[in-house]
C-alpha positions as CSV (number, residue, x, y, z in Angstrom):
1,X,-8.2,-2.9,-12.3
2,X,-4.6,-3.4,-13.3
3,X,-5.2,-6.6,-14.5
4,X,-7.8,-5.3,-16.9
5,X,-6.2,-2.5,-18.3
6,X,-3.4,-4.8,-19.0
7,X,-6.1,-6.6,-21.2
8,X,-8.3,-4.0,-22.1
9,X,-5.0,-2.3,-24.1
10,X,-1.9,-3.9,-24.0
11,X,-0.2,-1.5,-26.0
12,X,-0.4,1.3,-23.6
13,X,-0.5,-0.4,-20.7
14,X,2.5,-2.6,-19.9
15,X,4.2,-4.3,-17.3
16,X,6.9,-2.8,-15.4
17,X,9.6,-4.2,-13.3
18,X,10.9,-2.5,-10.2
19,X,14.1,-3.0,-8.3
20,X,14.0,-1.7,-4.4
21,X,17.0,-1.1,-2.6
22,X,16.9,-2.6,0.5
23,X,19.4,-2.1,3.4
24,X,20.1,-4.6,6.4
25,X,18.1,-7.7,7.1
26,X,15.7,-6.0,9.2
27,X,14.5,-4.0,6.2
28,X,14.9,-7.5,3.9
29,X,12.4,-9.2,5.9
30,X,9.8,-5.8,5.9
31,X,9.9,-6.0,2.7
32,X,9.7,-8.9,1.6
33,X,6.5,-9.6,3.6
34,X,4.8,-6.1,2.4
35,X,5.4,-7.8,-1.4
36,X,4.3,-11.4,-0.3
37,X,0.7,-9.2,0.9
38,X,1.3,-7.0,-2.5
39,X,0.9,-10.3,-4.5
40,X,-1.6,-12.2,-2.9
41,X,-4.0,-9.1,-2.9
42,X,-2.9,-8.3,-6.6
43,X,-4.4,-11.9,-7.0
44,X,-3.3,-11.5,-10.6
45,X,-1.3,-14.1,-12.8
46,X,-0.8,-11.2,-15.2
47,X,2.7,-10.3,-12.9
48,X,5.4,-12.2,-11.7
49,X,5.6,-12.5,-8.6
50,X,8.1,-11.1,-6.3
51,X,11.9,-11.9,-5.6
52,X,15.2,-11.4,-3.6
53,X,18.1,-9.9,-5.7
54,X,21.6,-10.4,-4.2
55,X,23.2,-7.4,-4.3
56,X,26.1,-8.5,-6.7
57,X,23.1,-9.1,-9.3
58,X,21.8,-5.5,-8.4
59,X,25.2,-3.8,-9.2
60,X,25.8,-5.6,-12.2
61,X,22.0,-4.5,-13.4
62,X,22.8,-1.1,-12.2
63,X,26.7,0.1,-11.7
64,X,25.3,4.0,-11.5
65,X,23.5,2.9,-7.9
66,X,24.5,4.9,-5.5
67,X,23.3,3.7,-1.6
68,X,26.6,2.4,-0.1
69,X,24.4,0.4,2.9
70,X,22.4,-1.5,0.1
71,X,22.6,-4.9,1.2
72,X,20.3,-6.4,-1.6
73,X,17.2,-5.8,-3.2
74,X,13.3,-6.8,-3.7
75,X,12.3,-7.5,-7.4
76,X,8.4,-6.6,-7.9
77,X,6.1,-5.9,-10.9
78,X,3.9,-3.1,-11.5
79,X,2.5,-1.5,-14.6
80,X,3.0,1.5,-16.4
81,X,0.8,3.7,-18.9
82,X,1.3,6.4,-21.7
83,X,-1.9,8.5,-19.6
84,X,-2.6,10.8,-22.4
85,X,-2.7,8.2,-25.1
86,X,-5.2,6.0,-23.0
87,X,-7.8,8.8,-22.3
88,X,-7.0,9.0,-26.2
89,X,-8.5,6.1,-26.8
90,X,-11.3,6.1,-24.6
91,X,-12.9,9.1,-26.6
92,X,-12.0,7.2,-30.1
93,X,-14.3,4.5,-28.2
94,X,-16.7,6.8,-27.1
95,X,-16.9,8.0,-30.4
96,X,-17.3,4.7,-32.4
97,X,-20.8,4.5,-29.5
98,X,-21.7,7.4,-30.8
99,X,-21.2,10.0,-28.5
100,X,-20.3,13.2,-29.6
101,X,-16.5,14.3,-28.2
102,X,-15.2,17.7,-28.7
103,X,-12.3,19.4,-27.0
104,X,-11.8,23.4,-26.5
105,X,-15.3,23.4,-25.3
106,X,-16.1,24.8,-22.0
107,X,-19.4,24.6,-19.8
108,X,-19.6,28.2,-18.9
109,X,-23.6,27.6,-16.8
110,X,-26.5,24.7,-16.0
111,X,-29.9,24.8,-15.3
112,X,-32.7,23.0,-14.9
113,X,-35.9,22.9,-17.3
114,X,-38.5,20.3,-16.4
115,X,-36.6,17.3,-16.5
116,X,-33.7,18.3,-18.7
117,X,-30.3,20.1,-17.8
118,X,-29.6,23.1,-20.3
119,X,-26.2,23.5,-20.4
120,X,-24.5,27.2,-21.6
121,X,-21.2,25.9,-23.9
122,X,-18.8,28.2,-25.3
123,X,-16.4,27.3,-28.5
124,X,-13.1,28.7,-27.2
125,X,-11.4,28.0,-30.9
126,X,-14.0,29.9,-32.7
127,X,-15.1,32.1,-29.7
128,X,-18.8,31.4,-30.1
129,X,-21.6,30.1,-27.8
130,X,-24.0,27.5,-28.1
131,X,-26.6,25.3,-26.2
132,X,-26.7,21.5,-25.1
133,X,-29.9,19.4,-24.0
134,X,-29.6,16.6,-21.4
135,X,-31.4,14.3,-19.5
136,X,-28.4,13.5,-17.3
137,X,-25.2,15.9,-16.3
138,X,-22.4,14.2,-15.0
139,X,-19.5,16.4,-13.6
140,X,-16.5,14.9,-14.0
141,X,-14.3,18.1,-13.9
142,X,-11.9,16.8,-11.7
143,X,-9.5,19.5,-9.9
144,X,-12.4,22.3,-11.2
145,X,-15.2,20.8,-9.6
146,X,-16.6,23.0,-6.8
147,X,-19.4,22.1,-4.2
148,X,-17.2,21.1,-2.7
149,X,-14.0,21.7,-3.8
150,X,-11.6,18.7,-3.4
151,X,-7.9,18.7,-2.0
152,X,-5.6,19.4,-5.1
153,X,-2.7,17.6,-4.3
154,X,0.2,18.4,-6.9
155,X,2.5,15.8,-8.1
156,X,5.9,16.7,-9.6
157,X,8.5,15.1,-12.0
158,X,11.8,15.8,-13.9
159,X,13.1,14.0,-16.3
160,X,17.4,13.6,-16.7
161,X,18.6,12.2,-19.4
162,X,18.8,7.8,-19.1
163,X,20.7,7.3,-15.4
164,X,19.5,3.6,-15.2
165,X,21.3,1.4,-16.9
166,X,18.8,-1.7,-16.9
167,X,14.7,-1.5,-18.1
168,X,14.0,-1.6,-14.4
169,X,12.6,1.1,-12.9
170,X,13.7,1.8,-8.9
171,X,12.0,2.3,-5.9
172,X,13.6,4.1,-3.5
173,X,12.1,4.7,0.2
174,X,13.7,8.0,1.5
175,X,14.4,9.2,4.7
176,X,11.1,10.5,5.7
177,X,9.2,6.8,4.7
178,X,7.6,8.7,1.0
179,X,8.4,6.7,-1.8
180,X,10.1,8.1,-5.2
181,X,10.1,6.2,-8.5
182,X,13.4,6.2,-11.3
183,X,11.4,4.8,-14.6
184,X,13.4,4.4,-17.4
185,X,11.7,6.6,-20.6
186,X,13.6,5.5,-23.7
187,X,16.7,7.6,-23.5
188,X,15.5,9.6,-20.3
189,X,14.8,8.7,-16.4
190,X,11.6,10.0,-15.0
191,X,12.1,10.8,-11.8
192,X,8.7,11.6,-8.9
193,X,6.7,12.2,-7.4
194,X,5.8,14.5,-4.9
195,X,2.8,15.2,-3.1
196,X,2.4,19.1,-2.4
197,X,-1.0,21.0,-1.4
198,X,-1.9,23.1,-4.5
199,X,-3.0,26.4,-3.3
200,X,-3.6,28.2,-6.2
201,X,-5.6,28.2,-9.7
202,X,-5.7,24.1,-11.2
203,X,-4.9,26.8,-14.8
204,X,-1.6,27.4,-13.2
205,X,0.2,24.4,-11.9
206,X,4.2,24.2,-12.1
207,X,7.1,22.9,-10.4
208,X,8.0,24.8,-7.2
209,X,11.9,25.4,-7.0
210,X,11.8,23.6,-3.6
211,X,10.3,20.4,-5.2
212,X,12.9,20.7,-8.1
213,X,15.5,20.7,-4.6
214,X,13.9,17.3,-3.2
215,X,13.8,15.4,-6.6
216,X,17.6,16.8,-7.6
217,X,18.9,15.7,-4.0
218,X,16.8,12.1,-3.8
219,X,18.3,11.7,-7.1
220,X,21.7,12.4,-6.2
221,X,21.6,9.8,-3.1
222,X,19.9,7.1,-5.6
223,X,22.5,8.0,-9.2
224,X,25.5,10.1,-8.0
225,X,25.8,10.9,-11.4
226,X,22.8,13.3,-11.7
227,X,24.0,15.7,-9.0
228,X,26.2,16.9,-12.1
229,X,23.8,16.5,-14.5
230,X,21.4,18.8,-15.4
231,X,17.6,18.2,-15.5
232,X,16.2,17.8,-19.5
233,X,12.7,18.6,-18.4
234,X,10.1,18.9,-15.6
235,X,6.4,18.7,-15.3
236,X,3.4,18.8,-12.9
237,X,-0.5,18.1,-12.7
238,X,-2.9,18.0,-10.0
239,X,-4.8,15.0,-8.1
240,X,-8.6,16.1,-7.3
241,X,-8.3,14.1,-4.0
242,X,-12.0,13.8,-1.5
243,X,-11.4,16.3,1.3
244,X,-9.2,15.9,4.3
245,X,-6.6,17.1,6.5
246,X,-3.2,15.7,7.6
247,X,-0.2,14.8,5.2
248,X,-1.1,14.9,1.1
249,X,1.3,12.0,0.9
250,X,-1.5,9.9,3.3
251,X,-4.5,11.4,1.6
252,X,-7.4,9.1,0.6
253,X,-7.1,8.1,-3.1
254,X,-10.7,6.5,-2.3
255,X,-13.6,8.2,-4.6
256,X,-17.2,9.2,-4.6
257,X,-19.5,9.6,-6.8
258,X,-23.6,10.1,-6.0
259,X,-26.3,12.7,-7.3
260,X,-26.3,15.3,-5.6
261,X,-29.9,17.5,-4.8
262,X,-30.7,19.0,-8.0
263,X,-30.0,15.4,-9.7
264,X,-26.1,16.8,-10.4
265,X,-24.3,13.4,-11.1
266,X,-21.1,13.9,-9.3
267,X,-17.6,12.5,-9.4
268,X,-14.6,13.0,-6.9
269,X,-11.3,11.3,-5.4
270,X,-9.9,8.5,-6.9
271,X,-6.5,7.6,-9.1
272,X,-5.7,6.9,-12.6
273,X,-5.7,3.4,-12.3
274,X,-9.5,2.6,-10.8
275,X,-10.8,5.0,-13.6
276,X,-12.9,2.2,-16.0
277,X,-14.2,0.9,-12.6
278,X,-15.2,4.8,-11.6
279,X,-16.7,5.2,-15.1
280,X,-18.8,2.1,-14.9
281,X,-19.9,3.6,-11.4
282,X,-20.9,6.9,-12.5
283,X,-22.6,5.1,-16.1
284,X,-24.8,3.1,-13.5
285,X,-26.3,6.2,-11.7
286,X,-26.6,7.7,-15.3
287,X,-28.6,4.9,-17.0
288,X,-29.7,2.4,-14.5
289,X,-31.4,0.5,-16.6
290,X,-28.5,-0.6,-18.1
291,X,-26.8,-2.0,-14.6
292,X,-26.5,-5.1,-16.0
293,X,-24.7,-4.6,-18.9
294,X,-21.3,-4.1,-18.2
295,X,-18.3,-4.8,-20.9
296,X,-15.6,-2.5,-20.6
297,X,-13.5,-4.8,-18.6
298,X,-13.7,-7.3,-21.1
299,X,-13.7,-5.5,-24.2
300,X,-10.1,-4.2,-26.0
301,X,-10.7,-0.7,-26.3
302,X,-10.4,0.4,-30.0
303,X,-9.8,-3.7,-31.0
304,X,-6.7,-3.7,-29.1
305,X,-6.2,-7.1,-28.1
306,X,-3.5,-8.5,-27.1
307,X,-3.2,-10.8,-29.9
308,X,-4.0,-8.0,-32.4
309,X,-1.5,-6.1,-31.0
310,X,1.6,-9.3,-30.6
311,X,0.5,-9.7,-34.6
312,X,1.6,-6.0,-34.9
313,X,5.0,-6.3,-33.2
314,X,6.0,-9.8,-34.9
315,X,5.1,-7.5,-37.9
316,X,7.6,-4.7,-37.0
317,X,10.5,-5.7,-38.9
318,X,8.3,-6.2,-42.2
319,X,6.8,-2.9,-41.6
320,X,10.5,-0.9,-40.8
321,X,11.8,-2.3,-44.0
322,X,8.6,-1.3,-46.5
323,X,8.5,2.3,-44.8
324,X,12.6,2.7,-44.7
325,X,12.5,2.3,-40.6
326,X,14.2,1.0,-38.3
327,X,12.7,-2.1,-36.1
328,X,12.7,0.1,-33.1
329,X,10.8,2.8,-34.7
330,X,7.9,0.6,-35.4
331,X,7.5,-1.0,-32.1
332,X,7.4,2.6,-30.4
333,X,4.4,3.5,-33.4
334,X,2.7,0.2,-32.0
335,X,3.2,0.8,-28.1
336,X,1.5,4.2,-28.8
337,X,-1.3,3.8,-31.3
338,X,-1.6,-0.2,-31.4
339,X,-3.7,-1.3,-34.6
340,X,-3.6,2.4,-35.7
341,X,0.1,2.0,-36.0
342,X,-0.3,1.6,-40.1
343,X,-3.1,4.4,-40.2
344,X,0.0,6.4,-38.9
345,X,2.3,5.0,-41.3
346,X,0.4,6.4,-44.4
347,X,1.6,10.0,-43.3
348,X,5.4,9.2,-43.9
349,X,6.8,11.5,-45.8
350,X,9.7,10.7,-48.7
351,X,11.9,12.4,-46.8
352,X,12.5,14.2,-43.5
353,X,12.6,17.6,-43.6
354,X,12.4,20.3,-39.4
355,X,10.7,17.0,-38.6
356,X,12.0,13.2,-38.8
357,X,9.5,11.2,-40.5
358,X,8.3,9.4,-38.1
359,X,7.4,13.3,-36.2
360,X,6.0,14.2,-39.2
361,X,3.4,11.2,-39.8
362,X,2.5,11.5,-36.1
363,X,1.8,14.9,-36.7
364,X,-0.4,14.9,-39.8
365,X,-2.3,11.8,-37.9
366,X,-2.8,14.1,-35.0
367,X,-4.0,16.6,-36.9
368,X,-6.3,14.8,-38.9
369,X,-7.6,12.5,-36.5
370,X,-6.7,13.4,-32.7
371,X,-8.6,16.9,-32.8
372,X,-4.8,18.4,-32.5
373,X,-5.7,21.9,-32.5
374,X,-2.4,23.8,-30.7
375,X,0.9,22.9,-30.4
376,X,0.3,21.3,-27.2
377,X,-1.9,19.2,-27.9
378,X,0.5,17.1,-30.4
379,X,3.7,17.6,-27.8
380,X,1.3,17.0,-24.2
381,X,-1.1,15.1,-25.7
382,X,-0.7,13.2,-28.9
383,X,3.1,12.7,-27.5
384,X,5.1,13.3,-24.9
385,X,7.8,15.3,-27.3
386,X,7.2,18.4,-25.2
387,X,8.6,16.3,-22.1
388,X,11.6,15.2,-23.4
389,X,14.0,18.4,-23.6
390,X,13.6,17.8,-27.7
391,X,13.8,21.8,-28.2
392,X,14.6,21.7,-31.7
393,X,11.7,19.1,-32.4
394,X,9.3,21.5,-30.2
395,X,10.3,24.8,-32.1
396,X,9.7,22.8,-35.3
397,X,5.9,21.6,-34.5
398,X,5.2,25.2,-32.9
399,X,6.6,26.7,-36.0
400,X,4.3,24.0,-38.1
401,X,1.1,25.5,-36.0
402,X,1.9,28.8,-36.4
403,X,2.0,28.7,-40.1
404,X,-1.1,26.3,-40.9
405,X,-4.5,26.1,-39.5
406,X,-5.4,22.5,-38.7
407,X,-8.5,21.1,-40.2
């Protein structure tokens, strides 16, 4: 499934390289045979593969390492993904198959009536109700589903402003065996996860002060720096994981999906990554006459192909110098909307004003064509602006919200 988002839209999905501390040649030759398995059953030529870094290579890549028993470390690949942009997309798909996608819309009650499912909707922007016809319900609700509930496992992040000094991201095994990730985010390091037992509403889901306590002190072993160096930002969201006991770290990831008595398509478990392969599962219970047809994992969502979106970058400098950009600029426009890069272009405005241009076109696009409703839905969604301690650039789009209604 990697391999195929990697296809399916490159401009999201992108690969990312890892360095992993490794200390003593016990650990080295772990290691390296857990990555020799991790290639083979990627099975992938889409990644390099694997490799031993010395560790005078490693310190020159990354001088702000802390781990004095680091003897080496393990280069591997992996990928990473702008999350909110690619469900993005899959609804501008869904849309151009003509399905009808609408957000601030909540199922409030189902029933059954012969053999359709009427469906009780509510307009929570307008505050109005309304009725839906179907031959098929799929719940797909994730952490809300009940009957039965799944585990919500929490995840946690903060963000410090740019401690690595290469584009690799690090690995870093603690103490206890769990495995924390440093990603480099433009001018910011990402730092996560955890893996905490949510207890409470999947409305209300924050940072705890003791996770913000692990990630500060993991971070502090990994960059000494950041132990004087105050967090920018910090979020958290919730994995809807199949039921079980023991350690969330060890919980299942594996999914299910089946109808359940009253003909209740169901969907639980599962990760990010397997979620085309999950969809395709859940489309064959819906429409089984249509088993056979399956194209998703061959087809670039939106016409996002990797040539398409190569053309786009080799196009960047062209593109900064008619819209008064710099080079940069345009290649972070293509990595988020890919061939709707010069769609977002056409909302420049002369001149900056609370916003920088580039804010302010990725604004009016939202707007217009990302059913940006809120505030939120342009920083969380549309961006990641709210997550990247920008406070001035946040005030400024909740001002802008405040003061206009969006179409």
């Amino acid at each position: 499934e990697r391999a195929t988002l990697l296809k399916i839209a490159p401009h999201l999905v992108e690969p990312l390289a890892f360095l992993m501390p490794i200390a003593g040649i016990g650990r080295e030759i772990f290691y390296n045979t857990g990555l020799t398995m991790y290639d083979v059953l990627a099975g992938s030529a889409s990644l390099p593969k694997h490799r031993r870094v010395r560790l005078d290579e490693v310190r020159r890549m990354e001088p702000g390492l802390g781990l004095p028993e680091m003897t080496g470390a393990a280069e591997y690949y992996d990928a990473k993904v702008q999350s909110a942009r690619l469900v993005l997309e899959n609804i501008f798909e869904a849309i151009a198959h003509g399905a009808a996608c609408a957000n601030y819309v909540q199922a409030e009650a189902h029933a059954r009536e012969g053999d359709a499912w009427i469906v009780q909707l509510r307009d929570r922007v307008a505050d109005r109700s309304f009725e839906a016809r179907a031959r098929v319900l799929v719940d797909a609700t994730g952490p809300w589903e009940q009957n039965p509930a799944p585990r919500l496992v929490r995840g946690s992040h903060i963000l410090f402003p740019r401690l690595n000094t290469s584009d690799h991201a690090i690995a870093y095994f603690e103490e206890s065996g769990r495995i924390l990730f440093f990603i480099p985010w433009g001018d910011r390091t990402l730092v996560g996860t955890t893996d905490v037992d949510h207890d409470g509403s999947p409305d209300q889901v924050a940072i705890s002060a003791d996770e913000v306590k692990y990630l500060r002190a993991q971070a502090a072993r990994v960059f000494p720096e950041s132990e004087t160096t105050e967090p920018v930002a910090a979020f958290s969201s919730l994995r809807p994981l199949l039921a079980s006991s023991g350690s969330a770290t060890k919980a299942s990831r594996d999914h299910r999906i089946y109808a359940d008595s009253d003909g209740m398509i169901r969907i639980t478990g599962g990760k990010y990554t397997t979620y085309r392969s999950m969809s395709e599962e859940a489309a064959d219970l819906a429409a089984p006459e249509l088993r056979a047809v399956h194209v998703t994992a061959e087809h670039p969502l939106n016409g996002n192909s990797r040539e398409a979106v190569d053309t786009l970058m080799a196009r960047a400098p062209e593109l900064a110098s008619r819209h008064r950009l710099k080079t940069n600029e345009i290649e972070t426009l293509v990595r988020g909307y890919g061939v709707m890069t010069e769609a977002v272009l056409e909302y420049l405005p002369a001149e900056a004003g609370d916003l920088s241009r580039v804010d302010a076109a990725r604004l009016e696009f939202a707007v217009r064509h990302e059913m940006a409703l809120r505030a939120r839905d342009f920083l969380e969604v549309s961006t990641m602006i709210g997550f990247e301690g920008r406070r001035q650039t946040v005030a400024a789009v909740e001002r802008w919200f405040s003061e206009n209604t969006p179409l």
